[in-house]
N, C-alpha and C positions, 0 to 999 in steps of 0.2 A: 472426389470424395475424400480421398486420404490428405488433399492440399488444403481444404478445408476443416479437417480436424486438425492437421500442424497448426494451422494459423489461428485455431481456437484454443489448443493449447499454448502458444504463444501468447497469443492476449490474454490468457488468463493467469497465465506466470507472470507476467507483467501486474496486473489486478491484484495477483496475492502479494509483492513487493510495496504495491502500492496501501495494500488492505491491513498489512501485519502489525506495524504497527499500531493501528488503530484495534486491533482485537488484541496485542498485548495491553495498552491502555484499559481499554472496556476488559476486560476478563481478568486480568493480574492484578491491575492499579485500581477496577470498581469507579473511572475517571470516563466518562463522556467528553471527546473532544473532538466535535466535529471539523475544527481547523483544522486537524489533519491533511487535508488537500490542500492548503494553503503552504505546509512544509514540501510536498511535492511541487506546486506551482512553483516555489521559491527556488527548488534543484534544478527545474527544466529553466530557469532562466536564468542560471548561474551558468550552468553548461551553454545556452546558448549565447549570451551577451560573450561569454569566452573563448567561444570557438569563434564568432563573428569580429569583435574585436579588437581580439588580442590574438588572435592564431591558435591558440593553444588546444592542443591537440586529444580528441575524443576521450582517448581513455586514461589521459591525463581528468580532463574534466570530472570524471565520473566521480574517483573519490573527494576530490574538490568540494563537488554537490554535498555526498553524504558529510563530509564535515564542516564544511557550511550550516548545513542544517539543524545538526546537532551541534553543534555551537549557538544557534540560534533555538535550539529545542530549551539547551540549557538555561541561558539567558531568562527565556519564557518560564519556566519551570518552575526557577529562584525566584522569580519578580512576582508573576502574574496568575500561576495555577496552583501553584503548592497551597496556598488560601482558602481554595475551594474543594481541596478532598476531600472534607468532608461535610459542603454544601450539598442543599439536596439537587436532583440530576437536573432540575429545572431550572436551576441556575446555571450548571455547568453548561447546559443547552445553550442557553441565551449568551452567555459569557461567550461559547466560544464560535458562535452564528454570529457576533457583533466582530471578533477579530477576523472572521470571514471577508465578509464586507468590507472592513479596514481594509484586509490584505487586497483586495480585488481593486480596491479604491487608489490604494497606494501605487501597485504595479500600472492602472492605467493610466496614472498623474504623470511617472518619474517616465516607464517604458513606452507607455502607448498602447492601444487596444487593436494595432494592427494583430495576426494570427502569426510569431515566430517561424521560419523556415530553418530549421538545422542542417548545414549539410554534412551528409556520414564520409565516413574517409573512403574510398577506391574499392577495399577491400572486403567492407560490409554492403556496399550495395549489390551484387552479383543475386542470382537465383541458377539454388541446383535442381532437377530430374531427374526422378529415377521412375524408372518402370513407363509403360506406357499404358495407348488409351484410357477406359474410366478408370485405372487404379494407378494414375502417375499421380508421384508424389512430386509435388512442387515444393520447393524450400527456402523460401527466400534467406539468404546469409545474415541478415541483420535478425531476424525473429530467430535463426536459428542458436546466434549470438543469444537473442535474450534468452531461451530455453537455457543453454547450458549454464551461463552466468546466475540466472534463478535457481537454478537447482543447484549449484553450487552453497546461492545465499541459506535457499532452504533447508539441507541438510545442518551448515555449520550453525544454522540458529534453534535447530534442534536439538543437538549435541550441546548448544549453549545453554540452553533450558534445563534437557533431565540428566545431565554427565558435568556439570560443573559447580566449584563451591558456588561462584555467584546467580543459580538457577537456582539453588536449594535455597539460598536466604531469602533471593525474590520470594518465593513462592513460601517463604517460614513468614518472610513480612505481609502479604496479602491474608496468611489466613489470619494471624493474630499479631497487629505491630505492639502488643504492649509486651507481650511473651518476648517476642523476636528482638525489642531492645534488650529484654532483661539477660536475652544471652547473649549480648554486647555485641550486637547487628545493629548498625546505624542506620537505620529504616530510611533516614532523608536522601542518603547519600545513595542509597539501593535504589529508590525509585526515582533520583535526579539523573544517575545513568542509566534504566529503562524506557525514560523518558527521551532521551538523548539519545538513545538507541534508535528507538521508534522512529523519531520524527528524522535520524539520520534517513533510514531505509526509506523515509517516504520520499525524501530529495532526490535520494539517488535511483527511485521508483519515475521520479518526475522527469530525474535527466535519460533514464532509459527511454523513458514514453512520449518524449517529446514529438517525435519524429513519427509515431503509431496514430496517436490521438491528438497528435495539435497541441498545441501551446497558447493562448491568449488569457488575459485578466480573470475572463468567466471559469476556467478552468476548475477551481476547487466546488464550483456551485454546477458545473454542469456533470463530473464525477462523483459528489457526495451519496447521490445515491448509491453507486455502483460500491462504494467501499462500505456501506451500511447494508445492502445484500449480504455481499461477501462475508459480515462478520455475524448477522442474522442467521443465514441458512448456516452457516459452518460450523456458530457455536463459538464462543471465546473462554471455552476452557483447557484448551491444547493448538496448536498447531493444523494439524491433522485436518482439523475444522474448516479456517478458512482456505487451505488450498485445495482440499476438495471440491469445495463450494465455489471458487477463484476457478478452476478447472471446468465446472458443469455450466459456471456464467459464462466463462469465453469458449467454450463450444457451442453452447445454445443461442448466444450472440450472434456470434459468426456466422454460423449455419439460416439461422433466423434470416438473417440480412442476402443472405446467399440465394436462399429459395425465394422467400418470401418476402421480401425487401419493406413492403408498405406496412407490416408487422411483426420487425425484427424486436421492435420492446416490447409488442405485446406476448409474443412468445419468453421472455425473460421475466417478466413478470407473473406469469402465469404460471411458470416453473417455480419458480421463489414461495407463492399462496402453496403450492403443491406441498411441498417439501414443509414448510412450516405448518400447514393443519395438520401432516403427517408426524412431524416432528416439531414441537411449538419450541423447545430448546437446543435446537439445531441439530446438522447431521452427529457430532462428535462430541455427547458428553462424558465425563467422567463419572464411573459410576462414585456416589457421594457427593458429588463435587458439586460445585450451583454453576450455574446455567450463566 
């Protein structure tokens, strides 16, 4: 039982790395972009083509991924999305479900739509024990890696939010960008690095997850769901939100699949209707704030 809530908690820190940006987008930016899996597909196969080869070694790779990404966040940003801020959401939908596609298209032309194999270095493949019979905890070194490494990310994007000048003008440019210039806040330049932010986290979501969830072309269409829960039940007004919500999916995942295997999504699903007729604007809103 208790190796089974680590490794729900593990997939679900994984889940909220992969999710955050996409609820800072929807909730700070007011921006629908469901290519967001497509910036994590793009990190798990930066880290993987470079570890296969070039050699280049795991935790080299990592931030690799996230500045890759946001390099390519940016790039997208400038070009392609800033256009649509203030499209309505049915375009932003369709706009970024066609760069979907693109990206899925493009990875199976250049890489191929075999499934990636990552191998982890000596040191993270190991599994620890502790305690016995029904109450051992099993722990595998690699998900324990990502526990700590997430909650590292979590905390310091916390502290980046409500403890820094650049959290307060974020959040001064979402509620009113015309106020927020006029007190000499460059709104473009705030949300070209929230943007690059985000889709940083989602690469280096994609290069942690590689090795958890698999790697192939379908990648951003077979997770889209799972990062549209996360930012539904959680709410994209705080934080707080999606790793809650990132936490009760990869328990209830896990578990699901554990017991009950032939209805590990319909237990996921089920929980999600729960939670939203309960709370139709997620688990964590601010009081005032919109949903």
């Amino acid at each position: 039982m208790l190796t089974i809530l680590f490794d729900g908690i593990a997939y679900g820190m994984l889940l909220f790395i992969l999710a955050v940006g996409l609820a800072v987008t929807m909730g700070l930016m007011n921006f629908i972009n469901l290519a967001h899996g497509a910036f994590a597909m793009v990190g798990g196969y930066i880290t993987v083509l470079l570890m296969q080869r070039e050699g280049v070694p795991f935790l080299v790779c990592l931030p690799i991924a996230f500045a890759g990404c946001a390099l390519l966040g940016t790039v997208l940003e400038r070009t392609l999305y800033r256009p649509l801020y203030r499209r309505p959401h049915l375009d932003q939908v369709l706009f970024s479900i066609g760069l979907v596609f693109m990206a899925v298209a493009g990875v199976d032309y250049f890489v191929g739509s075999t499934q990636q194999i990552m191998q982890l270095p000596e040191w993270l493949r190991g599994r620890t024990e502790i305690g016995s019979g029904a109450w051992t905890l099993g722990m595998g070194h690699y998900r324990l890696f990502i526990v700590i490494l997430c909650a590292f990310l979590t905390l310091g994007l916390q502290y980046i939010l409500s403890h820094t000048r650049f959290g307060s003008r974020l959040r001064a440019s979402v509620d009113d960008q015309r106020v927020a210039a006029g007190m000499g806040i460059n709104v473009n330049v705030v949300f070209l690095a929230t943007f690059a932010f985000g889709s940083g986290l989602a690469g280096l979501g994609g290069a942690l997850g590689a090795e958890v969830l698999g790697l192939d072309p379908s990648f951003p269409l077979k997770f889209m769901i799972y990062f549209l829960i996360v930012v539904a039940v959680g709410g994209t007004s705080s934080i707080t939100g999606p790793l809650a919500a990132a936490l009760l999916l990869g328990i209830a995942d896990v578990a699901g699949k554990y017991y009950i295997p032939k209805m590990g999504a319909f237990i996921v699903y089920s929980v999600m209707i729960v939670i939203l007729i309960w709370r139709p604007q997620g688990l964590f809103v601010r009081q005032g704030g919109k949903a």
